[in-house]
N, C-alpha and C positions, 0 to 999 in steps of 0.2 A: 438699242441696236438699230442702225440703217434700214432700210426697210431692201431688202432684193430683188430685181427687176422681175417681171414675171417671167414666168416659164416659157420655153420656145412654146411658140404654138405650134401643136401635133392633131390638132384634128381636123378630119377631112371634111372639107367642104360640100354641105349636102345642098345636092340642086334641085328646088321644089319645083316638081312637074304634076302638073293638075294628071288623073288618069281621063277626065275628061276634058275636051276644052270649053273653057266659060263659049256661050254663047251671049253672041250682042246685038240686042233687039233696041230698036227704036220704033214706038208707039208716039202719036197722035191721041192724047186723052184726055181727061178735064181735067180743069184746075185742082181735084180733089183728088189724091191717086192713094186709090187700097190693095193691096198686095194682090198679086198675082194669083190664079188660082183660087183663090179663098173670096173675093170682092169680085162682082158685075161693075164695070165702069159706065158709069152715065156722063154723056155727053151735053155737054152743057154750048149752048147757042154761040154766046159770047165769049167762052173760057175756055181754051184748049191749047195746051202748049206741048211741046217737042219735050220728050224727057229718057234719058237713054237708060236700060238696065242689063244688069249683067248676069244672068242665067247660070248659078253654078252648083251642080249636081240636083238640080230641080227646086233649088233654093233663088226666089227672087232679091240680089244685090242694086237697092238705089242710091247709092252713094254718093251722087251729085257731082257736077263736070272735077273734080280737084285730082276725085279718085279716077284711077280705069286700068285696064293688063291685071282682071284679078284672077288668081290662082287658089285653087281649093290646099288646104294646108290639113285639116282634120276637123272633128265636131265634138262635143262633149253632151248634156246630157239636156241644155236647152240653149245651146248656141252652135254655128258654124263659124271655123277661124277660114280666110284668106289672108291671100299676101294680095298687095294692090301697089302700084305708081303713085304718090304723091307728086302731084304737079309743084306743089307750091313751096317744095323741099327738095324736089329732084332725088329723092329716093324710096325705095320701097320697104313700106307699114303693114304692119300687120289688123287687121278687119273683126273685131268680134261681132255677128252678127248675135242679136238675142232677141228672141219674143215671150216675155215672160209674162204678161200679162194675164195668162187664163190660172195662175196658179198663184197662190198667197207666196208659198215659201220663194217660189223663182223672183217674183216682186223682189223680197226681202233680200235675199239674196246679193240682184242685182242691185237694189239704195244701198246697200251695204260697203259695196266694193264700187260703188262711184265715189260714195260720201268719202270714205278713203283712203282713195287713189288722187282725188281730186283734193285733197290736203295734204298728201304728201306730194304730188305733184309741186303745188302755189311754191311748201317750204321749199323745195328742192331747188325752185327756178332763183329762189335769193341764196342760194348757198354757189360756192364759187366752184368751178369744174373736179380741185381738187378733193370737195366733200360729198361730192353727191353720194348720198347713200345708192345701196345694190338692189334699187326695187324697180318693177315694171313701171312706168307712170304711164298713166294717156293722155296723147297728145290732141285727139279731138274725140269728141263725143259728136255722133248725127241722127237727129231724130226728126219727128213731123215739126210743124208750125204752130197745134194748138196739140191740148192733151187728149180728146176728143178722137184726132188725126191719127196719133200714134199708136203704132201698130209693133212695131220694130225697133231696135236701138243699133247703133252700130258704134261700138267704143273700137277709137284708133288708138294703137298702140307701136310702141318702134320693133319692130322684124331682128329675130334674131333663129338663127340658122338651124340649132337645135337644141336638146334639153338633154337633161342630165341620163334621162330615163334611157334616149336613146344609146347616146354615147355606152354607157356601161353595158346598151347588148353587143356593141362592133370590139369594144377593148377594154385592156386592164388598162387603170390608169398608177403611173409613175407616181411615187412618196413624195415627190416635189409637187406634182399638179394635185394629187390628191389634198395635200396638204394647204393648196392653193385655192381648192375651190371651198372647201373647209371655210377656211379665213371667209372667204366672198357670202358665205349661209350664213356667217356669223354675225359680220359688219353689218348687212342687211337685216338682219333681227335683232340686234341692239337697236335701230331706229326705230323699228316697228313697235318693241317692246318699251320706249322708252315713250310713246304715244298713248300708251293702256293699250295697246290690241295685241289678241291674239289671233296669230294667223288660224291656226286649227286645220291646216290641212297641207302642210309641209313634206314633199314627197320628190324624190327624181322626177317626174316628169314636169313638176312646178317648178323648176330653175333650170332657169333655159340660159344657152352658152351663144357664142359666137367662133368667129374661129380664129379672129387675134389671140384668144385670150386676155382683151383687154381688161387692166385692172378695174377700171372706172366701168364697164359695162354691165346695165340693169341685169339684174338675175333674177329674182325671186320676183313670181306671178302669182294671179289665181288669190283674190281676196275675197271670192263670196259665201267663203266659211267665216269669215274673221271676225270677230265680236270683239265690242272696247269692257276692259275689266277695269273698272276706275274705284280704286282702291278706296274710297267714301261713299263706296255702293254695296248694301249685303247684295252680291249675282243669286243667292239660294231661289232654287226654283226657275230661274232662268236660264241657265246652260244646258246642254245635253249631251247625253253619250254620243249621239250621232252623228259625231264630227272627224275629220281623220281619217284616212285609207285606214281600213284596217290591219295592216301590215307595216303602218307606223303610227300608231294606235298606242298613248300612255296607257298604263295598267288602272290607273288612278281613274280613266272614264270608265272603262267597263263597269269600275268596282264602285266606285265615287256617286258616278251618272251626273251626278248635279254640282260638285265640287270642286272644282280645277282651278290652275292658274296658271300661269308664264310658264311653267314645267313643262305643260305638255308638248309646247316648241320644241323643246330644249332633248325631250325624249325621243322626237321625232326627227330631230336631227342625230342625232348618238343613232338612232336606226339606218339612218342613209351614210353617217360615216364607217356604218358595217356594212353598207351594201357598197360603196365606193373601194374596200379592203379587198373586197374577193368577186365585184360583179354579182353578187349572190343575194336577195334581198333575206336580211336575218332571220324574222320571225315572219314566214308563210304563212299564217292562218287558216285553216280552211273556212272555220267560222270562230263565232263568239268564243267561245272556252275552250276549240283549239289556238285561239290567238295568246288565252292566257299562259295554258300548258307547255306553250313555247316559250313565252319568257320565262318562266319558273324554273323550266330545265336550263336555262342558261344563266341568269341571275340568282338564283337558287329561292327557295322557300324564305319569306320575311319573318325577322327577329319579332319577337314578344312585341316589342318596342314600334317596331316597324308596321305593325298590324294596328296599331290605335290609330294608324291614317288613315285607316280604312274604314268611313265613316258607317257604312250601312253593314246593319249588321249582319244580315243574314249574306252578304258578301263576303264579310268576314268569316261568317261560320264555314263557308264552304271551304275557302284559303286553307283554314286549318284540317279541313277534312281531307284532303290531299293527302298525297304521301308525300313524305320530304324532301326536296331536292335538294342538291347540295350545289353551288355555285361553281361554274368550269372558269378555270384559269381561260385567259383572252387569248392567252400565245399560244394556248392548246386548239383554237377555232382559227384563228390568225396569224401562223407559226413563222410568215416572213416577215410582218408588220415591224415599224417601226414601234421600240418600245414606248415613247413618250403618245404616241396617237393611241396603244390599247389602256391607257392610263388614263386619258381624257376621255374614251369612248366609255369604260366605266366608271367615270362620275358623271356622264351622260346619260347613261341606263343606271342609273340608282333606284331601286326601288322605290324607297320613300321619295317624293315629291318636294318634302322639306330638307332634306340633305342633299338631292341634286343638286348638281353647277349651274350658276343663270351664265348670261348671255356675257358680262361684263369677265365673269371668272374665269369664262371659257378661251373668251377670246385672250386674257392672260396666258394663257396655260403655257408653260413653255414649247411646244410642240409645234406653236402658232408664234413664235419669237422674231422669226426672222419677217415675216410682216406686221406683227404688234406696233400699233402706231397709234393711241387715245385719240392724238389729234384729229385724227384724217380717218375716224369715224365718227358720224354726225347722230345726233340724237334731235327728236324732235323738240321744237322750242315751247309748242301749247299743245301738252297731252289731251288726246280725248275726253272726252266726259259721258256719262252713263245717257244722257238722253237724246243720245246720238242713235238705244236700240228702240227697239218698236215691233214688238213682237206678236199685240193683239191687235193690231192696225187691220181693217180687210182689206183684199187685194184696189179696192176703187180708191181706196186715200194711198196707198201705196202710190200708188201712179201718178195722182197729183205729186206725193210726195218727190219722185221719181223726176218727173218733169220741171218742179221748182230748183233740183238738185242741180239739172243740167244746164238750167238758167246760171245757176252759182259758177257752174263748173266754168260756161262759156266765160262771166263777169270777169272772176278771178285769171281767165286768160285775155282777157283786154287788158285787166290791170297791168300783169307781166309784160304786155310788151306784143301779143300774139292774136292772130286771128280766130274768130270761133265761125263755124258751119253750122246752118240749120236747113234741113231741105225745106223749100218752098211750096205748099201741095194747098 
């Protein structure tokens, strides 16, 4: 079937206004420049050049002459996002600032979601306009000049207006766009999935929208959960529970802890097409085993059958110790929804792990028919491989690692065709 043009675009254009304004300081300082507050500058005889920085919310922005006009956007939990000017595009990007360097896991984190972004970027730049898959890419990474230097990273990425998170507090959204953004989580996670990774932290605020609605625009963000599962590799002992908002949180980590695969995407998305139904996120958690008692009572208590996926035992003992729930009909939670979307949503929340729907079944589903198009979603060409993780590394080779990364990143954007940034210090 044809594929249907998108949906009018109906969402209001959000206008980012810093609460404060950046301020813009030009310093006189030596050829070596260490962040602000934190570093003494010594001045050096012969070495001292003009370098302009942009001051936002008490956070020092050195982005070098390309960037400038930046805008506080939000922060997470070791970076600050702006929106900034790109000179050399004439439009405006979005800024992650990150200093991860005093912490192993922030290290890991950030190799993580460079190594990548920066291969799904390379693939994306040889795929033609009509295949790009739905994922964030960055467009420059800015860091010091030697590893030494580096104090800071700043991944550039393309500016998009807002995220899903927001959206569903201003409005319901229509069973046409509903169904449309659906499509856009899914196309984007067949590439993902078809690379060995999994995202591991799949949530509304991680797919960010525009306000065309354009078909072809990145959505899916936020890779420094995402680990590669390469299927020639026992993962036992390497994965953990601790992955996933909790309130889209597969049942299979809590219980698992160490055991997972491609499902838990697949769970986490079946969570956001319930929260996309009614603005409502499904399973609130308060914590650990209020997160389970939520899905139980909605999926019901697992068959005999159903519980042998539940590798740890004493996990399982507990499951059975419960009292029984029994499984609520969709259209009993969901009572306007389209029928074929609560039918897909429950083979999305499937209990067992190995009867869920992957990413290929889903986006079949007929629900998803009138964009269903195999062609005009792209799969990666060279899946990951397991020694991509690095998990007992200490934070000091992290950063060489980190710094060789970004070497690749810039390389691979010479090759394409593009300029790379390194600030000069």
């Amino acid at each position: 079937m044809g594929r249907r043009w998108p949906p009018t675009p109906f969402i209001k254009q959000e206008i980012l206004r810093p609460l404060h304004p950046p301020i813009h300081l030009f310093f006189v300082i030596p050829h070596r420049v260490h962040e602000l507050h934190r570093h003494q500058y010594r001045m050096a005889e012969d070495e001292v050049r003009a370098t302009k920085f942009e001051l936002i919310r008490g956070q020092v922005f050195e982005v070098g002459p390309r960037y400038h006009s930046l805008s506080y956007i939000g922060e997470g939990a070791y970076g600050m996002v702006v929106s900034a000017y790109d000179q050399a595009t004439r439009t405006r990007v979005a800024i992650k600032k990150i200093s991860p360097f005093e912490h192993q896991t922030f290290c890991q984190r950030t190799l993580r979601e460079i190594k990548i972004l920066s291969r799904f970027r390379h693939e994306n730049v040889c795929l033609s306009v009509k295949s790009m898959s739905s994922i964030i890419n960055i467009q420059d990474i800015i860091r010091a000049s030697t590893v030494d230097q580096m104090k800071d990273i700043y991944i550039v990425q393309c500016l998009m207006e807002t995220d899903l998170y927001k959206l569903l507090k201003t409005q319901n959204l229509s069973n046409d766009h509903l169904c449309y953004f659906l499509y856009q989580i899914l196309r984007g996670l067949k590439y993902i999935h078809s690379a060995n990774v999994l995202h591991r932290d799949l949530k509304p605020s991680n797919l960010l929208l525009n306000t065309t609605c354009d078909l072809k625009a990145r959505f899916i963000c936020d890779f420094g959960l995402a680990r590669v599962a390469d299927p020639d590799h026992d993962h036992t002992g390497f994965l953990t529970e601790y992955v996933a908002t909790r309130w889209y949180r597969a049942p299979e980590i809590m219980l698992n802890s160490k055991g997972y695969t491609k499902s838990i995407d697949i769970w986490s998305v079946g969570c956001i097409l319930g929260e996309m139904l009614n603005s409502r996120p499904l399973f609130p958690g308060k914590h650990y085993l209020d997160q389970l008692n939520l899905i139980l009572a909605v999926v019901g208590s697992p068959s005999e059958e159903d519980l042998q996926c539940i590798i740890n035992e004493k996990a399982r003992s507990y499951i059975v110790s419960l009292p029984h729930k029994v499984k609520q009909p969709w259209n009993k939670i969901y009572s306007h929804a389209d029928p074929k979307a609560l039918d897909l949503l429950d083979k999305m929340l499937t209990f067992n792990p190995n009867k869920r729907i992957n990413v290929e079944q889903a986006l079949a589903h007929p629900y998803l028919e009138q964009y269903y198009d195999p062609a005009d979603e792209p799969v990666c060409e060279e899946p990951f491989k397991f020694e991509m993780e690095f998990d007992d590394l200490p934070k000091e080779s992290l950063k060489e690692l980190i710094f060789e990364q970004i070497n690749e990143f810039h390389r691979l954007k010479q090759k394409d065709g593009d300029s790379s940034q390194v600030l000069s210090s």
